[in-house]
N, C-alpha and C positions, 0 to 999 in steps of 0.2 A: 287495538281499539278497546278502550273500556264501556261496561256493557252498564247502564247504571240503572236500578230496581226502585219501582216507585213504592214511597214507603207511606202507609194508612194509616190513622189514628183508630185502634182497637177500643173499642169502650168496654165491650167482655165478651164472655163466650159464651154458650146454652147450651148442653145436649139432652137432646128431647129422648128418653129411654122407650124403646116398644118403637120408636118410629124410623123406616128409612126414606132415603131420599125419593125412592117411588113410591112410596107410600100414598093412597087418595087423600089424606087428613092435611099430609103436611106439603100436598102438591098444590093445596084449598088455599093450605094457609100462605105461599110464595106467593101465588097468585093475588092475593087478596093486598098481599104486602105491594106487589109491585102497581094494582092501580092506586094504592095508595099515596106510596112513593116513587115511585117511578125508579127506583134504585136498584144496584143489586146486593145480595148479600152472599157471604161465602161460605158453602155448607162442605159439609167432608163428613168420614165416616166416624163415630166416635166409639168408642166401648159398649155402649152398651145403647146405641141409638144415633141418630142423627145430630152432629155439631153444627153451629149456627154461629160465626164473627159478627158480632155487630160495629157497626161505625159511627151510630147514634146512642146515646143512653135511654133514649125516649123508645127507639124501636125493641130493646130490647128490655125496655121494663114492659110494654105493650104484651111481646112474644111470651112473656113471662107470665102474664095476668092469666091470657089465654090459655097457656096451658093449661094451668093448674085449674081453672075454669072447665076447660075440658074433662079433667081428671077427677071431678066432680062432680061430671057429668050435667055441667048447666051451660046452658049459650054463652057468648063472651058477649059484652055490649060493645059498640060502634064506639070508637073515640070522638 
């Protein structure tokens, strides 16, 4: 029997440095993603912090904004 693997369209990848998957910042931020989108996304562990696959290029310029938003220590705004 052959076993066949469904295969995803990756738009890129993100790993958030300082943050893991239990982390309260980025449990905030899955959350906020999923009533947004209703999707899931596929995190693992990376180097030096949390990796993040996206499947939209919108989700992750968003993930992107936020950061760095965070990382400056100001709110992100509501899309």
């Amino acid at each position: 029997m052959v076993k066949r693997r469904k295969q995803e369209e990756i738009a890129g990848v993100l790993e958030f440095a300082g943050h893991s998957p239990d982390d309260a910042v980025f449990k905030e931020w899955m959350e906020d993603h999923r009533s947004r989108n209703g999707g899931k996304l596929r995190v693992s562990k990376g180097a030096t912090g949390v990796r993040v696959m996206f499947s939209k290029e919108a989700d992750m310029a968003f993930w992107k904004e936020r950061s760095e938003m965070e990382a400056k220590g100001q709110k992100p705004h509501a899309a």
